[in-house]
C-alpha positions as CSV (number, residue, x, y, z in Angstrom):
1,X,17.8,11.4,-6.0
2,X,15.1,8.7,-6.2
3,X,11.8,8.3,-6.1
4,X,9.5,5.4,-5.2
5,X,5.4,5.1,-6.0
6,X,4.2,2.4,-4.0
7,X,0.1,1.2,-5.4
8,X,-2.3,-0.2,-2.8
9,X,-3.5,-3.8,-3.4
10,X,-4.0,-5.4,-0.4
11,X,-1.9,-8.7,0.0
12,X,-0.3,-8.2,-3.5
13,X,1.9,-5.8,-1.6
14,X,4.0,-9.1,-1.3
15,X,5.0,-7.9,-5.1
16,X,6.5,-4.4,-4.1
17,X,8.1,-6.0,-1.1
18,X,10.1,-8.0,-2.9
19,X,10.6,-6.0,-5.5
20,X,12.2,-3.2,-2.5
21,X,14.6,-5.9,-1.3
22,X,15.9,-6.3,-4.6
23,X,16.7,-2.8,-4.8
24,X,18.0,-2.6,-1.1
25,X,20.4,-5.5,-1.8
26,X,21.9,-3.4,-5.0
27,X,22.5,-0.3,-2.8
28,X,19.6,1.6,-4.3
29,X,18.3,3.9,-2.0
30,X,15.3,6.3,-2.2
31,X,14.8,10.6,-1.0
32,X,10.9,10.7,-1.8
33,X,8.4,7.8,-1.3
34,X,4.8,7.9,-2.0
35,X,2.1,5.5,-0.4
36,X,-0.9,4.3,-0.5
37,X,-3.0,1.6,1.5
38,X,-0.7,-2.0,1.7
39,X,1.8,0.4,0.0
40,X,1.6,2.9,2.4
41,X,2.6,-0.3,5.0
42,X,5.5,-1.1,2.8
43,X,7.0,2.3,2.6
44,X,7.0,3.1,6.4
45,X,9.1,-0.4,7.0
46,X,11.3,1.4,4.1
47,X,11.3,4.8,5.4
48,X,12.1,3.7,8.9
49,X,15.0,1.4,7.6
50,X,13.5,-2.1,8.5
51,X,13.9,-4.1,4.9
52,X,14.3,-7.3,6.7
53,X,11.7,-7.1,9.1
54,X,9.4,-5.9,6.1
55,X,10.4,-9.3,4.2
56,X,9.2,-11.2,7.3
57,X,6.3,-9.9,7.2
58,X,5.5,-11.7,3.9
59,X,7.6,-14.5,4.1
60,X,6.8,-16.0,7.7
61,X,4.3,-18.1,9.1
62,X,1.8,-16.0,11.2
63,X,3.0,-12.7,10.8
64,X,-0.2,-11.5,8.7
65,X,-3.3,-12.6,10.9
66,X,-6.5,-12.8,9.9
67,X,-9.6,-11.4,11.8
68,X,-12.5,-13.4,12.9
69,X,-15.3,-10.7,12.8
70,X,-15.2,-7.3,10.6
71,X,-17.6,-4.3,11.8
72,X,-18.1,-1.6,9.0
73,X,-13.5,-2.2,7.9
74,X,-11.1,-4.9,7.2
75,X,-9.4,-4.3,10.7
76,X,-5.1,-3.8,10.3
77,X,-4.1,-3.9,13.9
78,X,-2.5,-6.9,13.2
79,X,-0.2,-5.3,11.1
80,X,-0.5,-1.9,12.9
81,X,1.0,-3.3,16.4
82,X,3.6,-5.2,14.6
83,X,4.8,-1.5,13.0
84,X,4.6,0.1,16.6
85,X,7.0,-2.4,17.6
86,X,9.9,-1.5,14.7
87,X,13.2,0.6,15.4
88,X,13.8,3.6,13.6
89,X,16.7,3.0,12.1
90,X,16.6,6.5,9.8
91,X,17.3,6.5,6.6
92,X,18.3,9.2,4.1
93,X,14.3,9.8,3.2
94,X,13.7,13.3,2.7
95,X,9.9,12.9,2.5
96,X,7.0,9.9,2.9
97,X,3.8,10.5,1.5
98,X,0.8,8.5,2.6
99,X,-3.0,9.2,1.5
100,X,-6.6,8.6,3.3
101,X,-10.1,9.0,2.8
102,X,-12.1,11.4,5.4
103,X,-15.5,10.5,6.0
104,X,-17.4,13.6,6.8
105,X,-21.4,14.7,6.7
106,X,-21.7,12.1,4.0
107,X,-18.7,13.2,1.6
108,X,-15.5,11.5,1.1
109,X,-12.1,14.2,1.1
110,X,-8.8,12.8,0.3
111,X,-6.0,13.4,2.4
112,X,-2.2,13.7,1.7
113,X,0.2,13.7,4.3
114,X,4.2,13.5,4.8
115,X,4.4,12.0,7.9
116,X,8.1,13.1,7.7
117,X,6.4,16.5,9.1
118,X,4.8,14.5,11.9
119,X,5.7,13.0,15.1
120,X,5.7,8.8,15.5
121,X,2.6,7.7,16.9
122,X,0.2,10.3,14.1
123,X,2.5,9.0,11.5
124,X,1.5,5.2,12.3
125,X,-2.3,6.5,12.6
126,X,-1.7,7.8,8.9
127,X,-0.5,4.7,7.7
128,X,-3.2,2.8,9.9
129,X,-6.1,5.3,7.8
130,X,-4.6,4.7,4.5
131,X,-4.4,1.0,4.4
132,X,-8.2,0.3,6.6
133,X,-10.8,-0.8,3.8
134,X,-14.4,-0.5,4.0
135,X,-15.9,-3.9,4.6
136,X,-19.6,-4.8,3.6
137,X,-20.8,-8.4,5.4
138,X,-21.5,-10.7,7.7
139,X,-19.7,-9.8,11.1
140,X,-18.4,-13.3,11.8
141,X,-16.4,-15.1,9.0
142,X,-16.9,-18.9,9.2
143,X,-14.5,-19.6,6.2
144,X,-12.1,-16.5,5.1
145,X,-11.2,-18.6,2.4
146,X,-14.6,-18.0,1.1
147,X,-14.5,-13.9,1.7
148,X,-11.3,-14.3,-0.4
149,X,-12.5,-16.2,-3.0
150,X,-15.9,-13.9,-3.4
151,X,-14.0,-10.7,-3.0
152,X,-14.3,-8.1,-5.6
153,X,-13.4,-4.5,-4.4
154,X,-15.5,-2.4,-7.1
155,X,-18.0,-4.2,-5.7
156,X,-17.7,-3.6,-2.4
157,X,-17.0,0.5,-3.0
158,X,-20.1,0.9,-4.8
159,X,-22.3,-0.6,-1.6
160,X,-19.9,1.9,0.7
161,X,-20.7,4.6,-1.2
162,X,-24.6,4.3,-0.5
163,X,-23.5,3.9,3.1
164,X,-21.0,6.9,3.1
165,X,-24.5,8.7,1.6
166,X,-26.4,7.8,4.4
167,X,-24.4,8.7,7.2
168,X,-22.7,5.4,8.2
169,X,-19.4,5.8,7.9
170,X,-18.9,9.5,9.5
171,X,-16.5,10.1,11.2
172,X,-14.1,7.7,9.9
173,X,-10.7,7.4,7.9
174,X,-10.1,4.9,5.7
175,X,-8.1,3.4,2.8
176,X,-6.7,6.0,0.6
177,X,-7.1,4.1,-2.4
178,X,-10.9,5.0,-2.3
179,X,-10.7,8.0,-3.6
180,X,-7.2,7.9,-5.2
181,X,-4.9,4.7,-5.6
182,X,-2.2,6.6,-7.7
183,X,-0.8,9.2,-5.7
184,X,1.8,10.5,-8.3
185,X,1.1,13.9,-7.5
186,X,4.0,14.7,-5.1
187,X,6.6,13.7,-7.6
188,X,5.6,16.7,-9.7
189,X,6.6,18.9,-6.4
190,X,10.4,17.4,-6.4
191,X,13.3,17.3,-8.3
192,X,14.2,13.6,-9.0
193,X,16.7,11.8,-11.1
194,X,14.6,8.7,-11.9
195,X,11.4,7.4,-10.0
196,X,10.4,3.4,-9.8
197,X,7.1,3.0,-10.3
198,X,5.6,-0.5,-7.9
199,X,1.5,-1.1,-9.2
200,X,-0.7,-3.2,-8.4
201,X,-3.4,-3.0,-10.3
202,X,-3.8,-4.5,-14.0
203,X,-4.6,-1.6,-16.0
204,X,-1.9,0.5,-14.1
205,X,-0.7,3.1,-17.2
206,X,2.1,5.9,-16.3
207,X,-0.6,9.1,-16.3
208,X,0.7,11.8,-18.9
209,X,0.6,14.9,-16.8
210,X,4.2,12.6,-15.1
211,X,6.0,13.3,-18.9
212,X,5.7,16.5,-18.0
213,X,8.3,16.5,-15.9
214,X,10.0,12.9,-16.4
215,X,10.5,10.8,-19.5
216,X,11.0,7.3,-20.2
217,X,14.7,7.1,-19.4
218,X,13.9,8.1,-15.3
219,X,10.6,6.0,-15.1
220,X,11.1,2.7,-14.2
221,X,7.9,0.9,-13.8
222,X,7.8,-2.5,-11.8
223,X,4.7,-4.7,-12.6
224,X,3.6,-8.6,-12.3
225,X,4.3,-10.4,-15.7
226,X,0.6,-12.2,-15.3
227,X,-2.7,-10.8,-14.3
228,X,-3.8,-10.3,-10.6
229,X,-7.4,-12.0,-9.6
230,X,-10.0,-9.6,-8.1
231,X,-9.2,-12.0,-4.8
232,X,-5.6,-11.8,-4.4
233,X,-6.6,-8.6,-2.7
234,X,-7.0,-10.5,0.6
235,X,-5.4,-13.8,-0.2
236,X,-3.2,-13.7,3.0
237,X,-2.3,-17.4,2.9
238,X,1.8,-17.6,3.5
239,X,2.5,-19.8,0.6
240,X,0.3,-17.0,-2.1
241,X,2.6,-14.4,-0.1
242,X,5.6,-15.7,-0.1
243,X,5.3,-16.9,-3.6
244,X,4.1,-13.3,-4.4
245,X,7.4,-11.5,-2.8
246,X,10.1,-13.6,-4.3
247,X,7.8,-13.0,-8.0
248,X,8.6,-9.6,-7.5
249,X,12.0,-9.7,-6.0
250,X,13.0,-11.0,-9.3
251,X,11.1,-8.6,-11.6
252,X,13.0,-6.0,-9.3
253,X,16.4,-7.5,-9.9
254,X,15.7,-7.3,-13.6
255,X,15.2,-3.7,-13.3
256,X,17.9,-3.1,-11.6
257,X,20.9,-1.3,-14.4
């Protein structure tokens, strides 16, 4: 049996999508996926058994659209409604982990969920929770371009976090990667022959409590050969994305043994 970790990153999820259609094209099939944010996207097109449609979604003119005002989050329905739309074609997943942040009295409380357990429309609102980022701006964007380019998300946590203080964010759920953007943890609960390891992040290092219970020879991480930019987070153009999924549909084909 097979694992899968799949980071959050925003549009560099392009990366893991490809790198997922590599292994779906060599018959390589996963029982446990975990999920968070953009990854949390990409593993329920996986775990309902829509590869192709999840390529399209990187690869096509106008799939990924991009809002014209943002109140208090980086709104997903774009992506959301296209995901309420999808056939579940079932696959052989025994379990699909996704994580969020609760927003409560001023603290933040993780949440991890196997929306296996759960019926359709809550396991959508899951995914929905765990890929919805905080946003800190103007409400109208004249030039998204120019969000991109100024983007920087450790920026933009520490302002939430004096809002989350104060009382402004109660009440909601949002991206899981706030609190936790490696959720590892559930592969320590199952019995897996080998786990592919998808990051996003630059200074992404296999933690040490996973040798515990895996070595070297079952851990196959997946990563970008050059550095991401703090901007690529929300760099939705179709030519970065496309670009993006085929990068990683070739990283993923040179993992593949």
């Amino acid at each position: 049996m097979r694992g899968l970790f799949l980071q959050g990153g925003g549009a560099k999820g392009a990366f893991q999508a490809g790198a997922v259609y590599a292994f779906y094209e060599k018959g390589i099939n996963f029982k446990v996926i975990s999920g968070t944010s953009i990854g949390a996207i990409n593993g329920y097109y996986i775990y309902t058994g829509n590869i192709e449609e999840m390529k399209n979604l990187y690869i096509n003119e106008n799939k990924i659209k991009v809002p014209e005002y943002l109140h208090k989050v980086v709104e997903n329905d774009y992506v959301i409604n296209e995901m309420k739309k999808l056939q579940v074609k079932r696959e052989s997943i025994k379990s699909f982990y996704v994580n969020y942040t609760e927003v409560n009295k001023g603290e933040l409380k993780e949440k991890i969920v196997d929306v296996d357990k759960l019926d359709r429309e809550k396991a959508v609102n899951c995914v929905k929770y765990s890929s919805l980022l905080p946003y800190i701006g103007p409400s109208k964007i004249n030039d998204f371009n120019d969000l991109v380019k100024n983007f920087d998300s450790k920026e933009v946590f520490e302002k939430f976090k004096d809002l989350v203080v104060n009382g402004e964010y109660d009440g909601y759920n949002l991206d899981g990667g706030i609190l936790n953007n490696n959720l590892l943890s559930p592969f320590m609960e199952e019995n897996l022959d080998k786990i592919y390891l998808l990051p996003l992040s630059n200074s992404f290092e296999v933690p040490d409590y996973l040798y515990n219970k895996y070595n070297d020879e079952n851990i196959v991480v997946v990563k970008r050969n050059k550095a991401f930019r703090p901007e690529d987070t929300l760099n939705f153009n179709i030519d970065f994305l496309r670009n993006l999924f085929y990068e990683g549909y070739y990283e993923g084909k040179k993992c593949i043994h």
